[in-house]
VEXNU-697863 format. One record per residue (C-alpha): x, y, z; residue in one letter. Coordinates in Angstrom, 2 decimals, decimal comma. Example, Ala and Ser with C-alpha at 12.3 -4.5 7.8 and 13.67 -1.06 7.14 Angstrom:
# VEXNU-697863
[[12,30; -4,50; 7,80]; "A"] [[13,67; -1,06; 7,14]; "S"] 
This chain:
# VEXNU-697863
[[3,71; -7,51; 23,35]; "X"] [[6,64; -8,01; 26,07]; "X"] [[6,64; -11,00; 27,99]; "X"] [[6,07; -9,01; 31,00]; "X"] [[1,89; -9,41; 29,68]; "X"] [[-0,56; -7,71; 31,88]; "X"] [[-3,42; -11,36; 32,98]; "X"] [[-6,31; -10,87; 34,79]; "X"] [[-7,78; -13,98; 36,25]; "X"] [[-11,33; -14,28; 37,33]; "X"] [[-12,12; -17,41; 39,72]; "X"] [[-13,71; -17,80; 43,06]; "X"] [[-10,77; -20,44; 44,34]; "X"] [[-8,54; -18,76; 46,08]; "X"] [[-6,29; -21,77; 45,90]; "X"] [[-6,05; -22,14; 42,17]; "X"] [[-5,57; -18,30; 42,19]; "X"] [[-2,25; -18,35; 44,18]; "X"] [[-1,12; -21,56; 42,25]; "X"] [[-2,00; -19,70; 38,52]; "X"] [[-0,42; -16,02; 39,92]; "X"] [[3,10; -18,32; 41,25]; "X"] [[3,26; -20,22; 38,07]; "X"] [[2,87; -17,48; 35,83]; "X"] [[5,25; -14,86; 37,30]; "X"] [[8,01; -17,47; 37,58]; "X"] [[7,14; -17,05; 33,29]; "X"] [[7,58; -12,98; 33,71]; "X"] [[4,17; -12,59; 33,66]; "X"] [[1,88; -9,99; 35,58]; "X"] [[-1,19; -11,59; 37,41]; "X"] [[-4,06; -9,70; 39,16]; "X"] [[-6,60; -12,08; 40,38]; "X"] [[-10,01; -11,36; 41,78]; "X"] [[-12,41; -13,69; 42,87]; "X"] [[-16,30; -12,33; 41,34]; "X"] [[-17,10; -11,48; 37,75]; "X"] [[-18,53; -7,87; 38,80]; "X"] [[-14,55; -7,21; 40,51]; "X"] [[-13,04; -8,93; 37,01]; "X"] [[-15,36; -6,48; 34,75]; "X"] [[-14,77; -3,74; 36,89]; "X"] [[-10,73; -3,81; 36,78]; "X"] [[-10,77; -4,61; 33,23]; "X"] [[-13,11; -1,77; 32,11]; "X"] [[-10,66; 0,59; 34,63]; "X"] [[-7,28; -0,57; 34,06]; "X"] [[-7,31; -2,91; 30,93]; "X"] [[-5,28; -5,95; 30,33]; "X"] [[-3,14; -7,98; 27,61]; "X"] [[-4,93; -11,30; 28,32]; "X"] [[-8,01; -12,66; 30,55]; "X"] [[-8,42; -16,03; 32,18]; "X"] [[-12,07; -16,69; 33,65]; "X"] [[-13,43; -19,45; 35,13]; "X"] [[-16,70; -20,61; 33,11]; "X"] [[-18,81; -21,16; 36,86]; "X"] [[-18,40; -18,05; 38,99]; "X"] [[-20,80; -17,10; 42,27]; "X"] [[-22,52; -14,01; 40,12]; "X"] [[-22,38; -14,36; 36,96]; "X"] [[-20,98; -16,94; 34,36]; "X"] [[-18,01; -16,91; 32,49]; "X"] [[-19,56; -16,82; 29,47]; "X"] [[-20,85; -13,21; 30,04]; "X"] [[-17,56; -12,40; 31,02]; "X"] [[-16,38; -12,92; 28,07]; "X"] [[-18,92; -11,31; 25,66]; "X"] [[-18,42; -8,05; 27,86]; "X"] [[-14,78; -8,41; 28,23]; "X"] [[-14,86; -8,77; 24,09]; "X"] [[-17,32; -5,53; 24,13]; "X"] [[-14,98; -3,22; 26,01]; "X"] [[-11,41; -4,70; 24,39]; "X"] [[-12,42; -6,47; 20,96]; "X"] [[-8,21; -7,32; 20,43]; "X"] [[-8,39; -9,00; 24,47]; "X"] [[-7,78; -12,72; 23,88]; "X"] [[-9,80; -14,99; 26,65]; "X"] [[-8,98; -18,46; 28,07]; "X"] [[-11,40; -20,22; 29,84]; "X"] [[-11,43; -21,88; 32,74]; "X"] [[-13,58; -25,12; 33,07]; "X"] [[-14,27; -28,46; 35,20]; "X"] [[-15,41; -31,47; 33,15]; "X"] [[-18,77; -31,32; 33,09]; "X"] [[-18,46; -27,81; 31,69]; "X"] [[-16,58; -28,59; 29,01]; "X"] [[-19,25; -27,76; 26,20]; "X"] [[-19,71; -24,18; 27,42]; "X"] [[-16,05; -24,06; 27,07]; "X"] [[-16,42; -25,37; 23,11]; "X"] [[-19,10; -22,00; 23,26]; "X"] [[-17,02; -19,74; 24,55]; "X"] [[-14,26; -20,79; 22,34]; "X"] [[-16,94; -20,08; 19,51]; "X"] [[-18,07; -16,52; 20,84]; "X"] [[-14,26; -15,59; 20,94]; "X"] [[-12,24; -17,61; 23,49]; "X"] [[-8,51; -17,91; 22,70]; "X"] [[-8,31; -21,70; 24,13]; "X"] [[-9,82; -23,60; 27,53]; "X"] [[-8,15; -25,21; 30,16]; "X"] [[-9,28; -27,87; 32,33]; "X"] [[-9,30; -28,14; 36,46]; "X"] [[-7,37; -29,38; 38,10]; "X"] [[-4,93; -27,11; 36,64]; "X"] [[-1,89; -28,75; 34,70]; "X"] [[1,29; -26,21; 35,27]; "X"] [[2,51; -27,06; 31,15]; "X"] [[-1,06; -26,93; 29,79]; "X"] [[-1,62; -23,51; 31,75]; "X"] [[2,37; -21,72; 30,74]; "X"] [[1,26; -22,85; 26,99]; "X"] [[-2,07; -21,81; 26,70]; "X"] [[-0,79; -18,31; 28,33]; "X"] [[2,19; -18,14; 26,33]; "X"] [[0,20; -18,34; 22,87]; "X"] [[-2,52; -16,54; 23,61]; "X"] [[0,79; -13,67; 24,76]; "X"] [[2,48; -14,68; 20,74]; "X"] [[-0,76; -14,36; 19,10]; "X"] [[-1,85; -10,55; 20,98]; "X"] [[1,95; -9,72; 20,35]; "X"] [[2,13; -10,40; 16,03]; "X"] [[-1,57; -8,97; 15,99]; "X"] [[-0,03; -5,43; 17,46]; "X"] [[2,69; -5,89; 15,53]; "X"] [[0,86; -6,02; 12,25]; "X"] [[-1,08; -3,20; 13,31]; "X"] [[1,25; -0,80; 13,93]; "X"] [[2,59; -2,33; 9,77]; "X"] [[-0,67; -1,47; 8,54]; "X"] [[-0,11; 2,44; 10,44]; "X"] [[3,00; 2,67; 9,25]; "X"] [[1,80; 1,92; 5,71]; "X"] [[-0,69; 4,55; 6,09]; "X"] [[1,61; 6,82; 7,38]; "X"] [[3,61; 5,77; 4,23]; "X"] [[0,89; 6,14; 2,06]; "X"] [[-0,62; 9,39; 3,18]; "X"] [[-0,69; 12,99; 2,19]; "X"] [[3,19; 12,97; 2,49]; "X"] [[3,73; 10,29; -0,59]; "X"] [[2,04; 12,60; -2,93]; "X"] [[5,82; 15,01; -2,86]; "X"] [[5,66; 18,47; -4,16]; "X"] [[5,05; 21,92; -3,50]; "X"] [[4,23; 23,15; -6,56]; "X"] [[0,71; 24,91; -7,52]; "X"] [[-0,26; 21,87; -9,10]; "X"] [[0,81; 19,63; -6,57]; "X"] [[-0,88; 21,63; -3,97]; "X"] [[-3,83; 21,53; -5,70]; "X"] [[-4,14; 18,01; -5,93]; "X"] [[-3,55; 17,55; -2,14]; "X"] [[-6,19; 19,73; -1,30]; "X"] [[-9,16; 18,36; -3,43]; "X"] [[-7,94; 14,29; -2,07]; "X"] [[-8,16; 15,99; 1,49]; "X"] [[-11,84; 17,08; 0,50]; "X"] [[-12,89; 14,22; -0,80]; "X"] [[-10,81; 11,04; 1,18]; "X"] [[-13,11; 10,46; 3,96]; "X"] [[-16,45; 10,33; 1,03]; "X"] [[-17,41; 7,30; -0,86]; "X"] [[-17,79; 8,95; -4,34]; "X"] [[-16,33; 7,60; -7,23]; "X"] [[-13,18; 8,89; -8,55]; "X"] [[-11,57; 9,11; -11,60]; "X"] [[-7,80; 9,92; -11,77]; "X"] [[-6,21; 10,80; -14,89]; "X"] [[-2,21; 12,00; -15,96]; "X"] [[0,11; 10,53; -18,08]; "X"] [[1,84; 7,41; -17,50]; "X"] [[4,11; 7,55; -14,55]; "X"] [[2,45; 10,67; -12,90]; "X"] [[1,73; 8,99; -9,54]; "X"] [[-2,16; 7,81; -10,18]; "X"] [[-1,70; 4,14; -8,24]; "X"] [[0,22; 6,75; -5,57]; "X"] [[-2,84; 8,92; -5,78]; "X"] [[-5,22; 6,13; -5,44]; "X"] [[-3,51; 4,84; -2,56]; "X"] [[-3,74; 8,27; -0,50]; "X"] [[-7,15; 8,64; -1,44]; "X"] [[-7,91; 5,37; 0,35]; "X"] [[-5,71; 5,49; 3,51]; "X"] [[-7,21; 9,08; 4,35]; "X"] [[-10,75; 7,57; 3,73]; "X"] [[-13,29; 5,69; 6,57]; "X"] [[-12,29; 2,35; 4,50]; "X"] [[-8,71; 2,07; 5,00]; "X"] [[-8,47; -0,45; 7,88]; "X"] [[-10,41; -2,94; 5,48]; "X"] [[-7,64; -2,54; 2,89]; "X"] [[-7,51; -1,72; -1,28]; "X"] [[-7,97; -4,35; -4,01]; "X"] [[-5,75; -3,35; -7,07]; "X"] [[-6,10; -4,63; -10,35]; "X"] [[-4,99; -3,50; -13,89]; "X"] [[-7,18; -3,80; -16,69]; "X"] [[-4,63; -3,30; -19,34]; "X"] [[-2,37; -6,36; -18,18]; "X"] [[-4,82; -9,17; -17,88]; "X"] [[-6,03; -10,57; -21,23]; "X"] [[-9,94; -9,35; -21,97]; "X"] [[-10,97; -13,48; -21,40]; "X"] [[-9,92; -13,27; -17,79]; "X"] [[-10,35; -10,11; -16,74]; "X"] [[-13,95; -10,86; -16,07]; "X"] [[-13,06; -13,45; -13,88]; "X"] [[-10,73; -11,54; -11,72]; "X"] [[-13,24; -8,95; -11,58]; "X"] [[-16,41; -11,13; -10,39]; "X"] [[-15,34; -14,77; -9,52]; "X"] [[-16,36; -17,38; -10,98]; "X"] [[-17,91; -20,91; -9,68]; "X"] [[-16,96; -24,59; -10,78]; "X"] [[-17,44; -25,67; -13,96]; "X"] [[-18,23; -21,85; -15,06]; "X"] [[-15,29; -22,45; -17,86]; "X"] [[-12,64; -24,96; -18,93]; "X"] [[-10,47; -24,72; -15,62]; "X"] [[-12,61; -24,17; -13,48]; "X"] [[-11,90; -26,66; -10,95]; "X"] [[-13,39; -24,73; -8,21]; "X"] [[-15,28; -21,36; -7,06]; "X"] [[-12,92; -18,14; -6,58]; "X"] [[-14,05; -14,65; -5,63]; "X"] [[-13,37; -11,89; -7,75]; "X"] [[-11,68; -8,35; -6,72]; "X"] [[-15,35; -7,31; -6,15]; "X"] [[-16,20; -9,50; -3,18]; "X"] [[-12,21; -8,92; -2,13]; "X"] [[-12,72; -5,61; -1,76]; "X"] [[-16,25; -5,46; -0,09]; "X"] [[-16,00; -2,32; 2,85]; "X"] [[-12,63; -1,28; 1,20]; "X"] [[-11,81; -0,26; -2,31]; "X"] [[-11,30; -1,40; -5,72]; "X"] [[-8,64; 0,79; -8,03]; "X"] [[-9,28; -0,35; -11,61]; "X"] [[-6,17; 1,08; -13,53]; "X"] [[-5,81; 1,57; -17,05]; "X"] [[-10,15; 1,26; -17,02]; "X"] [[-9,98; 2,57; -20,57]; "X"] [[-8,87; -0,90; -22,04]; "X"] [[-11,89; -2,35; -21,07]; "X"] [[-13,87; -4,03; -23,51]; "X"] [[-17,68; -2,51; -23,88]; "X"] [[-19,25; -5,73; -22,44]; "X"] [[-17,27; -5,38; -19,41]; "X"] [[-18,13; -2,16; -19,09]; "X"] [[-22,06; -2,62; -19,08]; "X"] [[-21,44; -5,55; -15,95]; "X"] [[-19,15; -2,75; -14,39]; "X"] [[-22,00; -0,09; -14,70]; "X"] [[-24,68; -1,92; -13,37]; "X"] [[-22,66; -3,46; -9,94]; "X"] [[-21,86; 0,67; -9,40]; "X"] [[-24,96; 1,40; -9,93]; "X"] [[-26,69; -1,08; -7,65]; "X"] [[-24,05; -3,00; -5,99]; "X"] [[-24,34; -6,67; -7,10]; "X"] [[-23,18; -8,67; -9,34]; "X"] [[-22,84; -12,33; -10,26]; "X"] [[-20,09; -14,94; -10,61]; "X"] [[-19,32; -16,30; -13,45]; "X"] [[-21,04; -19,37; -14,00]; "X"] [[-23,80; -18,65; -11,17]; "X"] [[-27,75; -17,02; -10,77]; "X"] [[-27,08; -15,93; -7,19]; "X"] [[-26,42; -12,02; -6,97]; "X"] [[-23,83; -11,06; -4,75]; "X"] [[-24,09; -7,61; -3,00]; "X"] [[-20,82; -5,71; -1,81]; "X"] [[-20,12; -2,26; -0,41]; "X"] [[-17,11; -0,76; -2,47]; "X"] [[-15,65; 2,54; -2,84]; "X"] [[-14,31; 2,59; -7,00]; "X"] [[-11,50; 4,61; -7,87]; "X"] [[-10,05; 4,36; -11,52]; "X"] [[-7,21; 5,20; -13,43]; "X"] [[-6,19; 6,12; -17,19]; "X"] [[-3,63; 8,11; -19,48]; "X"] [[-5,36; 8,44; -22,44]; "X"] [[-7,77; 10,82; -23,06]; "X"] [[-11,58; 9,20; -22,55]; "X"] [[-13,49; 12,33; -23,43]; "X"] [[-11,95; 11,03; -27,13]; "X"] [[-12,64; 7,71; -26,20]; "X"] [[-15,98; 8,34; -25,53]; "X"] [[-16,29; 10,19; -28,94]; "X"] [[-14,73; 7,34; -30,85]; "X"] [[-17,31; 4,74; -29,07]; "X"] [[-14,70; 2,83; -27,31]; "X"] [[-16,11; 4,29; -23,37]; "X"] [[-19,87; 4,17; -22,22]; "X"] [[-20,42; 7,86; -22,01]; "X"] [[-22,95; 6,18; -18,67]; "X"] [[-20,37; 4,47; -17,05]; "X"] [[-17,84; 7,51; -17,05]; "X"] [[-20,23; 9,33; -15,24]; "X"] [[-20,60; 6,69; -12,88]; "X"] [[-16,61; 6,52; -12,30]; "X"] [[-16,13; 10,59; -12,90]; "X"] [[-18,26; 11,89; -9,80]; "X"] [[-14,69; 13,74; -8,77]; "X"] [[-12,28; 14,04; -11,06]; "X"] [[-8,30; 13,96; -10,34]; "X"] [[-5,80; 15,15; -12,72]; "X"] [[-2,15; 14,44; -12,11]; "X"] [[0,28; 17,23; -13,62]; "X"] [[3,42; 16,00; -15,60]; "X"] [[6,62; 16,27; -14,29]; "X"] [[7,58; 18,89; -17,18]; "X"] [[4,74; 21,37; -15,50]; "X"] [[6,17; 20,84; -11,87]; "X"] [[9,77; 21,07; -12,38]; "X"] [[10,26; 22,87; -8,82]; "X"] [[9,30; 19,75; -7,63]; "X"] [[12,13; 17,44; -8,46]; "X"] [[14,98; 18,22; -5,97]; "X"] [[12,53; 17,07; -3,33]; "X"] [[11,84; 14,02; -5,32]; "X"] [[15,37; 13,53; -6,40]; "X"] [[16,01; 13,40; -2,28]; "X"] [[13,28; 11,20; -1,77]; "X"] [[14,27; 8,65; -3,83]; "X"] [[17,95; 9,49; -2,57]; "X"] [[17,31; 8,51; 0,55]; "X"] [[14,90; 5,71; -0,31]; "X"] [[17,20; 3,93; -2,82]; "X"] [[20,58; 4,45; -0,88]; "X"] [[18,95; 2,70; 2,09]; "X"] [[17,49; -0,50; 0,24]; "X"] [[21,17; -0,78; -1,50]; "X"] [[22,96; 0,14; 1,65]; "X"] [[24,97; 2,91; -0,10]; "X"] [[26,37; 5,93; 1,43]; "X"] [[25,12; 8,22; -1,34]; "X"] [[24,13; 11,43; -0,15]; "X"] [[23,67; 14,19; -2,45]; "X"] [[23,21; 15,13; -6,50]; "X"] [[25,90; 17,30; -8,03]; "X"] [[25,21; 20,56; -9,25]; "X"] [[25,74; 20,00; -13,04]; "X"] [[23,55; 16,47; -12,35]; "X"] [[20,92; 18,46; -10,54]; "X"] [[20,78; 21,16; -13,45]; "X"] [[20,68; 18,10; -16,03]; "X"] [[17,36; 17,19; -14,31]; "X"] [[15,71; 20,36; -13,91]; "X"] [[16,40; 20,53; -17,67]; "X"] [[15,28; 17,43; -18,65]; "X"] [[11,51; 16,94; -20,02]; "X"] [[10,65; 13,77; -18,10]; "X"] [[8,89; 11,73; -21,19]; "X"] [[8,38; 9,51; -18,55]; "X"] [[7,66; 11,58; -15,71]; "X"] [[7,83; 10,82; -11,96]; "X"] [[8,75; 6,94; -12,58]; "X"] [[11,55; 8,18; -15,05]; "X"] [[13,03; 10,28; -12,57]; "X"] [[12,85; 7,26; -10,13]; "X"] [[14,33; 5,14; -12,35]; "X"] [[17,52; 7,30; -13,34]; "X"] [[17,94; 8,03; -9,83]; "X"] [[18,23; 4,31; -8,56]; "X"] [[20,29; 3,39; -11,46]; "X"] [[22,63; 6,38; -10,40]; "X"] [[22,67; 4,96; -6,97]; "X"] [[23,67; 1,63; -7,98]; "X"] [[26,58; 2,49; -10,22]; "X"] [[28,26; 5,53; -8,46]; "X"] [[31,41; 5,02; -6,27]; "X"] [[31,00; 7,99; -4,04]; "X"] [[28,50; 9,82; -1,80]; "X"] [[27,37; 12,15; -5,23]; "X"] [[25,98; 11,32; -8,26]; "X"] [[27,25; 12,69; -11,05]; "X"] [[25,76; 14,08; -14,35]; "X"] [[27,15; 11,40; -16,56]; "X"] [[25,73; 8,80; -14,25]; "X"] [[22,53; 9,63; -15,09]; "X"] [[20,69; 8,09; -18,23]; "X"] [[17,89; 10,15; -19,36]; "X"] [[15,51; 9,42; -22,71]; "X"] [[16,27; 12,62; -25,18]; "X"] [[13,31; 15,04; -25,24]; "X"] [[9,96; 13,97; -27,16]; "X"] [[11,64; 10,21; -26,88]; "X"] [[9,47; 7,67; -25,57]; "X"] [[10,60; 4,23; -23,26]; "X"] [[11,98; 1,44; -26,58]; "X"] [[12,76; 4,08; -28,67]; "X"] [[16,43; 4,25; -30,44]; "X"] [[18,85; 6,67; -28,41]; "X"] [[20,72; 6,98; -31,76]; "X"] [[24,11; 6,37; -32,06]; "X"] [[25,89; 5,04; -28,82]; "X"] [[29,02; 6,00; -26,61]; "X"] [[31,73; 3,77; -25,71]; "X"] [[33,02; 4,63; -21,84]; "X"] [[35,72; 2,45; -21,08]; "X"] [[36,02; 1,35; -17,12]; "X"] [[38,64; 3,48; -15,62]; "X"] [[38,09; 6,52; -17,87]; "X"] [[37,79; 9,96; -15,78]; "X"] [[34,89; 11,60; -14,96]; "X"] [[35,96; 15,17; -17,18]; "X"] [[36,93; 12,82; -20,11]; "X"] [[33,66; 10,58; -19,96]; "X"] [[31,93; 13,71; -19,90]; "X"] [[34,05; 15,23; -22,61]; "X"] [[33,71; 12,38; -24,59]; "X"] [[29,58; 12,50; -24,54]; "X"] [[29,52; 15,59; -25,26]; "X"] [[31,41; 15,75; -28,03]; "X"] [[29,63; 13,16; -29,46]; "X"] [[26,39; 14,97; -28,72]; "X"] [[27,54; 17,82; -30,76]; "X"] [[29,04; 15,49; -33,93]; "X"] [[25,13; 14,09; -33,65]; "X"] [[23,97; 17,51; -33,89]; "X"] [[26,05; 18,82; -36,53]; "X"] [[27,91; 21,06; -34,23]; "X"] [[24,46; 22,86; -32,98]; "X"] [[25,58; 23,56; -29,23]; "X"] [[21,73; 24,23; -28,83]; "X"] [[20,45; 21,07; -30,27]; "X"] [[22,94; 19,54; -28,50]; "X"] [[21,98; 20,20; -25,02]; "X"] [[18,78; 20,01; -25,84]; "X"] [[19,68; 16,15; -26,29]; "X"] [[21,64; 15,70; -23,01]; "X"] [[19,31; 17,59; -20,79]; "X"] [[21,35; 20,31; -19,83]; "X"] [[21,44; 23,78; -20,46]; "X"] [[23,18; 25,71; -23,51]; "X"] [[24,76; 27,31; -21,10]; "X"] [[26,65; 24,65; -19,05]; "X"] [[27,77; 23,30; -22,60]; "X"] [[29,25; 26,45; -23,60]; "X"] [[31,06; 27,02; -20,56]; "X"] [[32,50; 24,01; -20,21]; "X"] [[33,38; 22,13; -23,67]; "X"] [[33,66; 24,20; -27,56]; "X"] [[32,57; 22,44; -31,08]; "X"] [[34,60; 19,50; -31,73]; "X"] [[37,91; 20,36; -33,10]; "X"] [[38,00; 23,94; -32,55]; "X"] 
């Protein structure tokens, strides 16, 4: 909000008007005054404004209704009142139904600049933070899900269908797919996103407290308890909950989970009063629940419950057309945050990725391509600035034997030197051996032969 705010002023003293309008646009402000609440309403319903000052006691109609109209057409308007002493508890009710602040007659020049000034601030951070909360939806939208591959496409098209529904949904992949990404989409396309989404992982938080997080808890409800807290339930109520990892919940958690989807309320911890909320549920797991379910470790009721639509996030490995446009994403998203003028992925690098099998999917590929960013000199990474898990190798796994790269050494012989050593590991199999680096038989043949030939 610019300092050059838009005020209408409502008051039937055409003194105090002239004084208020003089006052304030010596402050850079903008005043139209009118002198009847029917003109005020009128001009505010036409034209709109940034802030409105009404007197509480006006010829037609009192200030009060003013305000309750003015608050109808513009909920965001903030209102100061305008009041003599002996109406200074309507003021205390209009500051209830939704006034900003009151000032008293006869007007004080410092009490009137302030009140304006704040009420300005306060209209001002409240635009700014929702034009954040656009831009994270903007962030967060259709575009984050990157990819143009048949899978990728696929996946877009069935959150589009089912965004702006409340049904449950259950999105599976393997770990570091994209499913909190997913989730996230799924709720800033939907009717709930302005009332925000409650995350919580059920993996990370020991079984003993996850029950707490989930549904509050009162005082005295457990050693600790020193007072009440809400849970992610009652956090969430008009938005939505993601449960990730909702697999590693225990089965007695999972029969309070079933009933509050089933009917909506549940109870703190420690109380008897039921607790109704409105929440949209989307969940999250890797493993496979159908097994699961088989091996009695899922309520076969409650997947049914979470699995009204089901999402399933391809692996990197099945979408490989898709990483130069995620390589550039996180290009341009990395080089910014470390202020780097890194521009571009060599050839060799870029064939070392499209080779690669992405154990760890999406996340891996994030991972080596911010590490990349923060150790290369120039505008391009290069392939042997990229650290990649071998094939079939999972994150804490031994890399085998290790490569010493002194500081200094040149590009060609670092990557002479790792290759080599690749192919010593391998027993000379040039196959095997590219296989472990992530590039193609090919490129090794071309550009290095067997050690000591």
């Amino acid at each position: 909000m610019p300092q050059r705010a838009e005020i209408l002023l409502v008051d039937d003293e055409e003194a105090l008007c002239t004084a208020a309008e003089k006052i304030l646009a010596k402050e850079g402000y903008r005043v139209t005054s009118v002198n009847t609440a029917a003109d005020g309403l009128a001009k505010f319903e036409r034209e709109g404004y940034d802030l409105l000052i009404t007197d509480l006691m006006l010829p037609d109609l009192e200030g009060i209704q003013v305000l309750k109209r003015a608050k109808e057409l513009r909920p965001t308007v903030e209102v100061i009142v305008i009041t003599g002493h002996a109406t200074v508890e309507k003021a205390v009710e209009a500051m209830r139904l939704g006034a900003y602040d009151f000032i008293e007659k006869p007007l004080d020049r410092t009490a009137l600049v302030k009140a304006v000034s704040k009420a300005v601030e306060k209209q001002r951070l409240a635009e700014e933070n929702r034009q954040l909360r656009e831009e994270l939806h903007q962030q967060r939208g259709e575009d984050a899900l990157i990819g143009n591959s048949e899978g990728m496409v696929a996946v877009k098209k069935l959150i589009r269908q089912i965004a702006a529904t409340d049904v449950s949904v259950l999105v599976q992949g393997e770990s570091g797919t994209g499913k909190e990404v997913a989730a996230d989409v799924l709720h800033n396309l939907s009717l709930r996103r302005d009332k925000g989404i409650v995350k919580i992982s059920c993996a990370a938080i020991p079984e003993t407290l996850l029950e707490s997080e989930l549904f509050g808890y009162e005082r005295g409800a457990f050693t600790g308890a020193a007072g009440s807290k809400p849970g992610k339930f009652e956090l969430a109520d008009g938005g939505t909950l993601f449960l990730d990892e909702i697999a590693e919940m225990s089965p007695q958690l999972q029969a309070k989970l079933l009933r509050v989807l089933q009917d909506g309320r549940f109870q703190r911890l420690g109380s008897t009063k039921d607790i109704q909320v409105d929440v949209r549920v989307i969940s999250a797991t890797h493993v496979d629940i159908h097994q699961a379910i088989a091996e009695k470790k899922f309520r076969e009721d409650l997947y049914y419950r979470l699995n009204v639509v089901h999402v399933t996030l391809p692996p990197l490995r099945q979408r490989s057309e898709d990483i130069p446009l995620l390589t550039e994403h996180f290009l341009k998203k990395y080089a910014a945050r470390m202020r780097k003028d890194v521009r571009t992925v060599a050839a060799a690098a870029m064939e070392q990725l499209l080779n690669h099998s992405w154990p760890g999917n999406v996340r891996e590929l994030e991972n080596a391509i911010q590490r990349a960013i923060a150790v290369v000199a120039g505008d391009t990474i290069q392939s042997f600035q990229l650290v990649l898990l071998p094939s079939g190798s999972a994150a804490g796994q031994s890399f085998g034997p290790s490569v010493t790269i002194p500081i200094g050494l040149p590009m060609a012989e670092a990557e002479e030197r790792i290759i080599n050593a690749a192919l010593t590991h391998c027993d000379g199999d040039k196959e095997k051996a590219a296989k472990l680096l992530g590039i193609s038989s090919r490129t090794l043949y071309r550009r290095f032969s067997k050690p000591g030939s």
